[in-house]
C-alpha atoms as one frame of an Amber mdcrd trajectory, in Angstrom:
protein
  -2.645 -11.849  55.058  -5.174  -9.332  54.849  -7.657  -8.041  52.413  -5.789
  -5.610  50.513  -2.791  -8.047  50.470  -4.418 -10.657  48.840  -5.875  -7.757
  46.465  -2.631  -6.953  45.550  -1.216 -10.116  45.244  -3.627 -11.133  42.448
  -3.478  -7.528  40.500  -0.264  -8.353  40.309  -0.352 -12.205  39.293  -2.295
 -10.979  36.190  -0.350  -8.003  34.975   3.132  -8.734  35.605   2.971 -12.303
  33.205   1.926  -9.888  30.763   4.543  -7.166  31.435   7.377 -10.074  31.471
   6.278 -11.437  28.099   6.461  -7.643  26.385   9.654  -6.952  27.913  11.132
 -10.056  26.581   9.565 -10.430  23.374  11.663  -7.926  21.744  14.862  -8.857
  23.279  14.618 -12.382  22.115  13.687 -10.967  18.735  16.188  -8.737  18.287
  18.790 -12.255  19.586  17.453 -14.450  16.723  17.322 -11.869  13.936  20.907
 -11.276  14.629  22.177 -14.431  15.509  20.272 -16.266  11.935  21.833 -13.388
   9.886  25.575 -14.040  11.493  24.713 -17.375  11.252  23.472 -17.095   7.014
  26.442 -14.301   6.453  29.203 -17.026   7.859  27.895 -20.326   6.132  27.722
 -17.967   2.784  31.450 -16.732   3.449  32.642 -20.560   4.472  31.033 -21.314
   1.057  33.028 -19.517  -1.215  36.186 -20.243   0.524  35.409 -23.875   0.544
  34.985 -23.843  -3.242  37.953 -21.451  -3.537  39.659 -25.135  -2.370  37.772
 -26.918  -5.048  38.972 -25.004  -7.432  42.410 -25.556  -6.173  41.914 -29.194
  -6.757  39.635 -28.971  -9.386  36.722 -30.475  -8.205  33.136 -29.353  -9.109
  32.365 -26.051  -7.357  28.967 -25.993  -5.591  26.595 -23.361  -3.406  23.897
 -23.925  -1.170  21.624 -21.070   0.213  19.161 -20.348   3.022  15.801 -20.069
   1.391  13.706 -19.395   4.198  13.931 -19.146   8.098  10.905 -19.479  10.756
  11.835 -19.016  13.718   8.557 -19.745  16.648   9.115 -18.216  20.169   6.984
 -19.165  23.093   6.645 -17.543  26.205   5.416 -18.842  29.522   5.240 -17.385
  32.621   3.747 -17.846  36.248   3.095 -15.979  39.079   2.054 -17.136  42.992
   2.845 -16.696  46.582   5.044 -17.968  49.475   5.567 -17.546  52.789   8.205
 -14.978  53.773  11.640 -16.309  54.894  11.735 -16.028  59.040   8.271 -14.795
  58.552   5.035 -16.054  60.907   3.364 -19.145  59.181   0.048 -17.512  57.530
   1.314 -13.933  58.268   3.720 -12.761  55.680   3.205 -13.447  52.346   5.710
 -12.869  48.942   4.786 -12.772  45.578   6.861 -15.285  43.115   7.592 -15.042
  39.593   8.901 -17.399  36.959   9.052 -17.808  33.198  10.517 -19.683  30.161
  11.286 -18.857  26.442  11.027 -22.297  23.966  12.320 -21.292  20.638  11.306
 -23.464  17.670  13.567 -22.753  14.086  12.629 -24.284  10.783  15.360 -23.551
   8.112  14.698 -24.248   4.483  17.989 -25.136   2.856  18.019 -25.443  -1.316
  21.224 -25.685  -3.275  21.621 -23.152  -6.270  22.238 -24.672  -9.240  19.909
 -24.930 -13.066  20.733 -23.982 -16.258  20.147 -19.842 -15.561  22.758 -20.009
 -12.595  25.669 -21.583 -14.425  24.959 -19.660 -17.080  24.881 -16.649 -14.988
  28.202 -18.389 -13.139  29.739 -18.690 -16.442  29.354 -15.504 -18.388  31.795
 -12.631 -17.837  31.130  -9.725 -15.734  29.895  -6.345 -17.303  31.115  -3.448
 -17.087  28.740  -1.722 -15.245  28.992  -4.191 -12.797  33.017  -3.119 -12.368
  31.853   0.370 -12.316  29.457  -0.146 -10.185  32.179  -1.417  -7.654  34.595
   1.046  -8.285  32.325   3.881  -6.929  32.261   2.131  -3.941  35.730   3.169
  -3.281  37.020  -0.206  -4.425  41.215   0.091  -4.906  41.149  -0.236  -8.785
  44.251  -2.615  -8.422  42.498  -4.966  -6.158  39.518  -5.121  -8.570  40.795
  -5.414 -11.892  43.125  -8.425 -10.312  40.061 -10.293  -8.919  37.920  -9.550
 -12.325  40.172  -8.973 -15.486  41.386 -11.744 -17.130  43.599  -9.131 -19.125
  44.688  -6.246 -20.602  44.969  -5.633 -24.239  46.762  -2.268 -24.890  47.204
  -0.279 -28.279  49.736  -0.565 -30.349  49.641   1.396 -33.724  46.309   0.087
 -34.260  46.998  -3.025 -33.148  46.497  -4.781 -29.364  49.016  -6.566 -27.518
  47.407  -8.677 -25.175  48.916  -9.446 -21.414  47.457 -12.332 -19.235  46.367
 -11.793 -16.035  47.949 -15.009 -15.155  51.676 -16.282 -13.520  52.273 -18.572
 -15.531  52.941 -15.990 -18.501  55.627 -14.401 -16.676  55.681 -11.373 -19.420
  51.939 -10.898 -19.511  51.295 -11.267 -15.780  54.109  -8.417 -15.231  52.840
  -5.778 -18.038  49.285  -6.519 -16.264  50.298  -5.986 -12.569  51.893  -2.923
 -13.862  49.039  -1.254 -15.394  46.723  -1.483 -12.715  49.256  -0.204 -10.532
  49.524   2.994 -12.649  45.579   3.629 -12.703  45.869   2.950  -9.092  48.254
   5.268  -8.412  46.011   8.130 -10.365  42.971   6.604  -8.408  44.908   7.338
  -5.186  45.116  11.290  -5.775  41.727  11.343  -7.129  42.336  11.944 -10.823
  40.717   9.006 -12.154  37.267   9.133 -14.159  35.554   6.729 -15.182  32.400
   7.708 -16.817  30.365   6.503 -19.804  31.703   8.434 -22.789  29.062  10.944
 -23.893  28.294  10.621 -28.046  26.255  13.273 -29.702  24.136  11.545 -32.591
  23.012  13.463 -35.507  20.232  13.085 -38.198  19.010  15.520 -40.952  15.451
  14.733 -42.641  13.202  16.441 -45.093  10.876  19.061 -43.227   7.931  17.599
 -45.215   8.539  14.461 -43.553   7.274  15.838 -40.210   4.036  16.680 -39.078
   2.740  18.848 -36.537   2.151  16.356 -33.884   5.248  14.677 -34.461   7.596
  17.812 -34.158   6.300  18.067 -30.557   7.461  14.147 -29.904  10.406  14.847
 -31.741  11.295  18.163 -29.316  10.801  15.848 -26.392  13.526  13.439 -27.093
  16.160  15.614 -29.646  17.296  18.867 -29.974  15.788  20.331 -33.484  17.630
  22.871 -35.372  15.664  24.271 -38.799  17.964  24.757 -42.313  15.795  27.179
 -44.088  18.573  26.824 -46.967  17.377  23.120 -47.520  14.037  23.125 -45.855
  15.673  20.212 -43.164  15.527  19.587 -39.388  19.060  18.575 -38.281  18.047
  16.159 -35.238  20.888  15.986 -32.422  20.547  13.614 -29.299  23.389  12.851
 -26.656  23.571   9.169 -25.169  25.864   7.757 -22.958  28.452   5.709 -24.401
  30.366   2.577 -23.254  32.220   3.063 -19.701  35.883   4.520 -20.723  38.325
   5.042 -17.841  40.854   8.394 -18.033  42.907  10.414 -16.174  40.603  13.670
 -17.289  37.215  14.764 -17.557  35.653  12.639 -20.926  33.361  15.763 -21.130
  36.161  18.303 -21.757  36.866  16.187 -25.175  35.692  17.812 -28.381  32.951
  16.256 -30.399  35.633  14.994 -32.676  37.718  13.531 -30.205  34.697  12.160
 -28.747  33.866  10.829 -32.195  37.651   9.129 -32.759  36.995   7.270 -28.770
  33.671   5.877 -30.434  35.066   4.423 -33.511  37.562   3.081 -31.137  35.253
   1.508 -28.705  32.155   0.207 -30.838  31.475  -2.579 -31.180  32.946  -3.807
 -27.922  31.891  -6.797 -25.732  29.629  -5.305 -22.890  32.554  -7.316 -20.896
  35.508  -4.973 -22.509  36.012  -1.787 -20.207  38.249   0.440 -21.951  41.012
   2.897 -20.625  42.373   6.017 -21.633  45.363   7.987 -19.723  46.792  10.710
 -21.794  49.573  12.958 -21.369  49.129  16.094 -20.160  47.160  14.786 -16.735
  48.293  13.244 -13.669  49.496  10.105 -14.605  50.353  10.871 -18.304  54.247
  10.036 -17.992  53.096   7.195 -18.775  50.105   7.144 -21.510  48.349   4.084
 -22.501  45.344   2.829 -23.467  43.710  -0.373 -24.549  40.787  -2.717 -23.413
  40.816  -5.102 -20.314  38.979  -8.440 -20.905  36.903  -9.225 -17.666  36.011
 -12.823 -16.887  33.100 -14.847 -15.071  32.756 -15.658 -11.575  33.722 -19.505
 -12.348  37.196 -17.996 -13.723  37.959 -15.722 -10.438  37.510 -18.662  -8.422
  39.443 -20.557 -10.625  42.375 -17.863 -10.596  42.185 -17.443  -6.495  42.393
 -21.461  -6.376  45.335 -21.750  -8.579  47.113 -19.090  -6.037  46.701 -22.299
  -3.243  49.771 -23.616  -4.731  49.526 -23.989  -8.589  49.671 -20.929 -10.180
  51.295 -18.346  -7.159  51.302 -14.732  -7.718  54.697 -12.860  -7.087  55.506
  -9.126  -6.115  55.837  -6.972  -9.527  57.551  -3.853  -9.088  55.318  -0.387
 -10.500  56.843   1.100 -13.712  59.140   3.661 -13.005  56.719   6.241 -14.658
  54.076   5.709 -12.117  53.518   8.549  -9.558  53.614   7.245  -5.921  51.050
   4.913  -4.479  49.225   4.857  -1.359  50.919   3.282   1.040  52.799   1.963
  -1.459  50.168  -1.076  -1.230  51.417  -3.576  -3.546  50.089  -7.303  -2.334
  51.821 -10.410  -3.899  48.960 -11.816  -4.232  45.063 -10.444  -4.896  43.801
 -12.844  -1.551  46.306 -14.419   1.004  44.985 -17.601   2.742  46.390 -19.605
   5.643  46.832 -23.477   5.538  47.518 -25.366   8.353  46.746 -28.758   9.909
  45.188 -27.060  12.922  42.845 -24.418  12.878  44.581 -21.129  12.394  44.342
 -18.565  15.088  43.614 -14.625  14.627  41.454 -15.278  11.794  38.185 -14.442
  10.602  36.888 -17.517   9.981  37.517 -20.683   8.573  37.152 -23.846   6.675
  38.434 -27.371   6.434  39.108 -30.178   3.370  40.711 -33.044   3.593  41.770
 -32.606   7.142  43.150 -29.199   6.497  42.381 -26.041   7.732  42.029 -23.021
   5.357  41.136 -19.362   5.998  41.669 -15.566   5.015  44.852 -13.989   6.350
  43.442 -11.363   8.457  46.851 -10.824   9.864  49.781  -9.179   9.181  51.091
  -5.773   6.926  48.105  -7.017   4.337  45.091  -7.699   6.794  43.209  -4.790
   5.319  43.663  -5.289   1.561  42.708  -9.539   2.480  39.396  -8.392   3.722
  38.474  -6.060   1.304  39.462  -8.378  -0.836  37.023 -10.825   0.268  34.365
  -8.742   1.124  34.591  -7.667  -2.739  34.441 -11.348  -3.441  31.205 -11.915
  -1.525  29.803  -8.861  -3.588  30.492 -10.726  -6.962  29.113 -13.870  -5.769
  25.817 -12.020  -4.804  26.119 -10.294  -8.412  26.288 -13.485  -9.893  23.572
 -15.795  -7.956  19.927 -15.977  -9.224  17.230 -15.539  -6.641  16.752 -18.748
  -4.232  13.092 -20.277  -4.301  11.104 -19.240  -1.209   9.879 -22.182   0.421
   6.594 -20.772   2.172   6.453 -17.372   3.593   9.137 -16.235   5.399   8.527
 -15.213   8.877   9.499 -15.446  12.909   6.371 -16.217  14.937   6.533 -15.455
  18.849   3.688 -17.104  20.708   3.262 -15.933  24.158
């Protein structure tokens, strides 16, 4: 081989190594980072179905999570020369190339459990957090099954209260049929829900202010002077606990606004109030009342009792609801498969006791299962504390 050959050959033995190991750095990056968060995502979602089936057969419920992944990458590649097939001995000369990717992961498992998660797994959701969900497009029906416990409507100043639960065959129907009505208003885009604006008012002396406080009071309330008394009426608007209606809260008057406060304070920050009057779409039917929402402990509780003990049934809308959607109605709030083989066309799933369960991701209800569950997983993450970092989390290539 001649000068410039050999020149060549040994430019090349030194950059390409290095080009290989760029070019596949990334790549395998991109692999892992996707394949440990499909990997996380799935063990999360086998969790809660798994203790979906504990529930069912009331044993303890239990979660483990991923605390930290490292993942260490290491690259080697080679470079030389051979003789050229059918080529002269000496003559003809090829450049070869080889390499090899080593990949080391260390995953920090730590279950989630203390005194601040169960307490956290224990106490009832807020309503902020069920608003919070509900702007996401969230079908009202689906979430007040998964999170209410139930309803307690108005009655002449008095509440009736309905379970959320088949076993009170009375309760469970009145229920079903409420959150079919606000889901019917949801569906054509008439429903508000919006904290309920309250105007506060004070009057003090005038001699009671002073010049520098005036200016701090301007900042944070609207100051009106009563020569006739020598007074400052204060005003300040605040928003009030979350009310749901079939019209715009802000088009009340201050008195009606006034009568909704009397009516609502008070209230456990897990009450969420509704208000559908007539006179708005959906106001053939007007009610209003309180639903009770319950803990994440309770909804997997409820889902588990579906599994056989406690299985929801179709309930027919009142016959003063407007249309809905599809006319989506779902016996039950999630449908799961059981078999003694592992179910096809699904998801994913999980086995107990040498059965297999899993999401019904088939069928006239595939959609509403999903969401279903994918409004399940958002609870869960509502409800869990942060897990402990073990070391610093990182993925370390090596080349």
């Amino acid at each position: 081989m001649n000068f410039i050959g050999c020149c060549l050959l040994r430019l090349l033995s030194c950059i390409i190594p290095i080009v290989l190991a760029g070019c596949v750095s990334p790549i395998a990056l991109n692999r892992a980072v996707i394949a440990y968060d499909e990997a996380v995502t799935n063990a999360a979602s086998q969790q809660l179905l798994i203790n979906i089936v504990r529930a069912h057969h009331r044993q303890p419920v239990h979660f483990t999570g991923v605390s930290n992944i490292a993942a260490t990458f290491n690259f080697q590649a080679n470079a030389g020369a051979a003789p050229a097939a059918g080529g002269l001995a000496g003559a003809s000369m090829v450049p070869v190339f080889g390499g090899s990717v080593a990949e080391s992961p260390t995953i920090s498992i730590v279950p989630i459990e203390g005194e601040e998660f169960t307490r956290r797994l224990l106490t009832p959701f807020s309503q902020n957090k069920l608003i919070l969900l509900l702007r996401q497009r969230f079908d009202v029906d689906l979430l007040l099954r998964m999170i209410a416990q139930e309803v307690r409507l108005t009655n002449s100043e008095q509440y009736s209260v309905y379970h959320n639960s088949p076993m009170d065959k009375t309760g469970y129907e009145m229920f079903r049929r409420v959150v079919l009505h606000l889901s019917a208003i949801q569906d054509h885009n008439k429903l508000y829900a919006e904290p309920l604006p309250l105007i506060y008012t004070w009057i003090i002396p005038a001699g009671s202010i002073a010049p520098d406080g005036f200016q701090a009071l301007q900042k944070e309330f609207i100051v009106h002077y009563n020569p006739n008394d020598n007074t400052y009426t204060l005003r300040k608007q605040v928003a009030g606990p979350i009310l749901i209606t079939n019209y715009d809260p802000n088009t009340l008057s201050h008195e009606e606004q006034e009568s909704l406060r009397r009516q609502l304070e008070n209230r456990s920050d897990s009450d969420i109030a509704f208000d559908i009057r007539s006179g708005h779409y959906g106001g053939e039917w007007p009610i209003s009342g309180v639903f009770r929402l319950r803990s994440f402990h309770s909804i997997l509780s409820f889902l588990g009792k579906a599994l056989g003990d406690e299985l929801e049934y179709y309930v027919e809308k009142d016959s003063r609801t407007p249309p809905i959607l599809r006319d989506e109605n779902p016996d039950l709030t999630i449908e799961f498969v059981v078999s003694s083989i592992p179910p096809a066309d699904v998801d994913f799933s999980t086995r107990w006791s040498g059965r297999f369960y899993a999401v019904n991701t088939a069928g006239a209800h595939a959609r509403w299962n999903r969401d279903a569950f994918q409004l399940l997983f958002l609870l869960f993450q509502m409800t869990v504390t942060d897990i402990p970092r073990v070391g610093v989390p990182s993925i370390t290539i090596a080349k």
